[in-house]
C-alpha positions in Angstrom: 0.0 0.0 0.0 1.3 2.9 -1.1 0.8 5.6 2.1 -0.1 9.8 1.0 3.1 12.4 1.1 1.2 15.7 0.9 4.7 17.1 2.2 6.9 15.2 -1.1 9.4 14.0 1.3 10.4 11.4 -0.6 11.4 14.1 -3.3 13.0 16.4 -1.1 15.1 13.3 0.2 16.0 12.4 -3.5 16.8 16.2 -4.2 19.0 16.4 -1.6 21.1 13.6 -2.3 21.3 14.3 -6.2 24.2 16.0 -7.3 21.6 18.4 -9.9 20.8 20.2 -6.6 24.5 21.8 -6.3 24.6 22.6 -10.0 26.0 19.7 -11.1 24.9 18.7 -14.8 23.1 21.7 -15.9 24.3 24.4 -18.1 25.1 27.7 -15.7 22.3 30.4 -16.6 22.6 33.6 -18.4 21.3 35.8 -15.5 17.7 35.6 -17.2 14.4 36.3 -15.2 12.1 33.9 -14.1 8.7 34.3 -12.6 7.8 31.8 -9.7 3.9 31.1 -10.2 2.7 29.1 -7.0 -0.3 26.2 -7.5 -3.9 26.1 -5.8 -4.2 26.6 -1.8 -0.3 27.5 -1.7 2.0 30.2 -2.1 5.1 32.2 -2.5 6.7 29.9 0.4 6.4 26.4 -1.5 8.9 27.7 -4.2 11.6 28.8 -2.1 13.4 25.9 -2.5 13.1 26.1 -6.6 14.2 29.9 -6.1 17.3 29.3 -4.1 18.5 26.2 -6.9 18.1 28.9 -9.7 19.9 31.8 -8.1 22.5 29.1 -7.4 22.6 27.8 -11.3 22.5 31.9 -12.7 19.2 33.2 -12.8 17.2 35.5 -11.4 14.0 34.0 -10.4 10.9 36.6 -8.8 8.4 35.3 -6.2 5.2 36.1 -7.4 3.3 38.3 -4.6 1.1 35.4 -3.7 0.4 34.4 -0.4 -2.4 32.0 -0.6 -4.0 31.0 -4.4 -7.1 31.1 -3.6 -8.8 34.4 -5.2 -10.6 34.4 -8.6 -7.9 34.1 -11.3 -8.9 37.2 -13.1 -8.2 39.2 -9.3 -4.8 37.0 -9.5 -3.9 37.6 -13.2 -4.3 41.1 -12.6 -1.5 40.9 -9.6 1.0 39.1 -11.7 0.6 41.3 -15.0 1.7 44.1 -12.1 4.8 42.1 -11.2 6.0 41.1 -14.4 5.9 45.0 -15.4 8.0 45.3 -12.0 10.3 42.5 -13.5 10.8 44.4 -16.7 11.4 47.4 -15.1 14.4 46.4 -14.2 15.5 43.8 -16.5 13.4 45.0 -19.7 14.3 41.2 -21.4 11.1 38.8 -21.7 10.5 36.8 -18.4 10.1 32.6 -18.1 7.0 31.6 -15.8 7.3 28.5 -14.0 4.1 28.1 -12.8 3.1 24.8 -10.7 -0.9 23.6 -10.8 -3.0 26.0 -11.1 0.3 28.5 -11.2 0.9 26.8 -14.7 -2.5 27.5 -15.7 -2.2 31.4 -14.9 1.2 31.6 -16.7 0.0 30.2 -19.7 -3.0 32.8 -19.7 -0.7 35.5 -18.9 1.6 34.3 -21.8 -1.5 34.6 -24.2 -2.6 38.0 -23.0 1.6 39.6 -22.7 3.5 37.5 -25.8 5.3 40.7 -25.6 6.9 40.1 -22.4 7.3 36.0 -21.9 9.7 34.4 -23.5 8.6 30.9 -22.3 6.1 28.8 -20.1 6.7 26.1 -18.0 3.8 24.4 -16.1 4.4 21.4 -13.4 1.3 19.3 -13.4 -1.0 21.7 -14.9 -4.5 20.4 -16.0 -4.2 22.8 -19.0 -6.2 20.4 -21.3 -8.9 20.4 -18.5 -8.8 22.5 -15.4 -11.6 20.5 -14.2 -10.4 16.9 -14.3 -9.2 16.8 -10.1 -9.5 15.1 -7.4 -12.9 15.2 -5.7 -11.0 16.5 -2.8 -9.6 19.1 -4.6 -13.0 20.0 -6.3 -14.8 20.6 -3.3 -11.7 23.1 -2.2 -12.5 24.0 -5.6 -16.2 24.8 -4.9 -15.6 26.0 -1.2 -13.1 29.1 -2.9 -15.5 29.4 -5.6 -17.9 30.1 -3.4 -16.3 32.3 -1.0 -15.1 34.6 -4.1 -18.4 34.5 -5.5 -19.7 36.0 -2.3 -17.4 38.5 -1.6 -18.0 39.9 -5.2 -21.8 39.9 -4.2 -20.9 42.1 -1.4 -19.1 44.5 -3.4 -21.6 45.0 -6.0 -24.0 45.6 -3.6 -22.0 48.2 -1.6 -20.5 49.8 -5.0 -22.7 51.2 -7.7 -20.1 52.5 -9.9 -18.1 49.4 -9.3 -21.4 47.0 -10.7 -21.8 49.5 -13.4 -18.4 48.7 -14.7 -18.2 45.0 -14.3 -21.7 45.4 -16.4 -19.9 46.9 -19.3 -16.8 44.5 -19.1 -19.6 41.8 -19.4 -21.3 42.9 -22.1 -18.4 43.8 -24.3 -17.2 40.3 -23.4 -20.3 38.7 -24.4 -20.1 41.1 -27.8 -16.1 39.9 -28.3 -16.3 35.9 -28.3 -20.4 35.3 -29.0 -21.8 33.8 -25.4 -22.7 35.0 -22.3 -18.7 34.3 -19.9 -19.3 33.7 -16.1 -16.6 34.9 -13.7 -13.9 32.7 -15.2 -15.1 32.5 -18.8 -12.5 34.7 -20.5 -9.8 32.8 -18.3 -11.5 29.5 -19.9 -11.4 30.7 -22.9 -7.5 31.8 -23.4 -6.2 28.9 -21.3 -7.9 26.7 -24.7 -5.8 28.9 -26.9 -3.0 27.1 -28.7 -0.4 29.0 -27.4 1.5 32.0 -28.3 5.0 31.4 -26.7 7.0 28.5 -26.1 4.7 26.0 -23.5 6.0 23.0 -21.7 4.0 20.9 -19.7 5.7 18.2 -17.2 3.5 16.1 -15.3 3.8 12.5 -13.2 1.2 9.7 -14.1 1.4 9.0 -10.5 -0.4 12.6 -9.8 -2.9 12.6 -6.9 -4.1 15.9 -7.4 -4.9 16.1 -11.2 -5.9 13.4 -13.6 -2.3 13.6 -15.5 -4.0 13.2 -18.8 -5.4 16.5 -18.1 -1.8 18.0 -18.4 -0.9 16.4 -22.1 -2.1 18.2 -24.9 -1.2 17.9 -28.7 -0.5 21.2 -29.0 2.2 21.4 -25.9 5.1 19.3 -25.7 4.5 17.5 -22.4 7.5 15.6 -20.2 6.5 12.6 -18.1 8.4 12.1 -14.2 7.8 10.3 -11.6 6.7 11.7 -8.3 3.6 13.0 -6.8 1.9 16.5 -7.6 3.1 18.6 -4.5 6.9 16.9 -5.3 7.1 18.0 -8.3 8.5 21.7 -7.0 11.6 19.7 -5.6 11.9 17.0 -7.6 15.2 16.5 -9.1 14.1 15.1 -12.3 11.8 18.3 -12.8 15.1 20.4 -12.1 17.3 18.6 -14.5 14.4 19.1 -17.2 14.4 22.7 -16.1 18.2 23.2 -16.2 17.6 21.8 -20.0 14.2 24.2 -20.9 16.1 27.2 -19.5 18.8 27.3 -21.8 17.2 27.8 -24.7 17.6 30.5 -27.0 15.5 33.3 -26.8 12.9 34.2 -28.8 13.3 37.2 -31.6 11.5 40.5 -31.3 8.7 39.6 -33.5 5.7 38.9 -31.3 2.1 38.8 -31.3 0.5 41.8 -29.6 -0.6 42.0 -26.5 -4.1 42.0 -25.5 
């Protein structure tokens, strides 16, 4: 019987011990910026481990600003499009996402909407062919968030007139834009299903207990297969020597889509 590791321990142990962990085997980076992009109920704080590697290897990775990835992804898009102008302010070069879970999903939206300022995407057990396709644990955290940011955003409407006026107009030119009515989520829904603009790599485990891991393949994404579990796959040394591979490549020319 194989017993839950919600805490990966058997990947930290296997990091720790493998020689990709102290640099060994990768190319040495060229000081390029990478956005962390935390997964669903964590935050900022289950990267740190990930950060420290790249800074050790040459890069510059950025924590996102999350805390807790729980709020309505348009609320959360909104915060990351803020800190990857941050980002460029300072280093003006397009910025890598590495975005685990639902983290994945967000980069790969963000990608879509800012081909201007991403060079790459890389998602770590990302249901990106179906966001829907989890655990029924993880669906009724799903619903529990849902419905706590659904009510909140009740509140608000009632208490701001202007505020409901606006979200009205959004709506409508929304409905006007892509020919159906979009809920909360739909213009997410809809970009996420967008064959992508940038470079997009999935890597996923088939021994995920979080997502269905044929959720994260998808014809139009090269995928990687590892082993592990989904919360492992942030310090899993496999995923890092893939990573020291996808970070070396050569950075995309000027000529972009623009951004929407």
């Amino acid at each position: 019987m194989k017993l839950p590791d919600p805490l990966a321990l058997r990947e930290l142990a296997a990091l720790l011990r493998d020689p990709v962990f102290r640099g060994r085997g990768v190319r040495h980076g060229d000081r390029r910026s990478v956005l962390l992009v935390p997964g669903f109920l964590s935050g900022d704080w289950s990267l740190t481990v990930m950060q420290g590697w790249l800074e050790r290897i040459g890069y510059k990775p950025y924590m996102s600003g999350i805390n807790l990835n729980v709020r309505a992804s348009e609320h959360v898009l909104a915060g990351l499009r803020r800190r990857l102008a941050e980002i460029q302010a300072t280093d003006p070069s397009r910025v890598t996402i590495i975005g685990h879970s639902r983290g994945g999903l967000l980069g790969k939206v963000l990608a879509q909407r800012r081909p201007d300022a991403v060079d790459q995407v890389i998602t770590l057990g990302s249901p990106l062919a179906d966001q829907s396709d989890i655990t029924r644990l993880t669906q009724a955290a799903v619903g529990v968030v849902r419905a706590a940011n659904e009510i909140g955003f009740g509140l608000r409407l009632r208490s701001e007139g202007r505020f409901a006026y606006a979200v009205g107009v959004v709506r409508t030119a929304n409905e006007l834009a892509y020919g159906r009515r979009f809920n909360a989520e739909g213009r997410f829904t809809y970009d996420l299903k967008l064959t992508p603009v940038v470079p997009t790599t999935s890597i996923y485990t088939r021994s995920d207990d979080v997502v269905n891991f044929r959720s994260c393949i998808r014809p139009d994404i090269p995928s990687m297969a590892v082993w592990g579990s989904h919360n492992g796959l942030v310090i899993n040394p496999e995923v890092y020597r893939l990573l020291g591979r996808l970070l070396t490549r050569p950075r995309r020319s000027a000529a972009v889509a623009p951004s929407r």
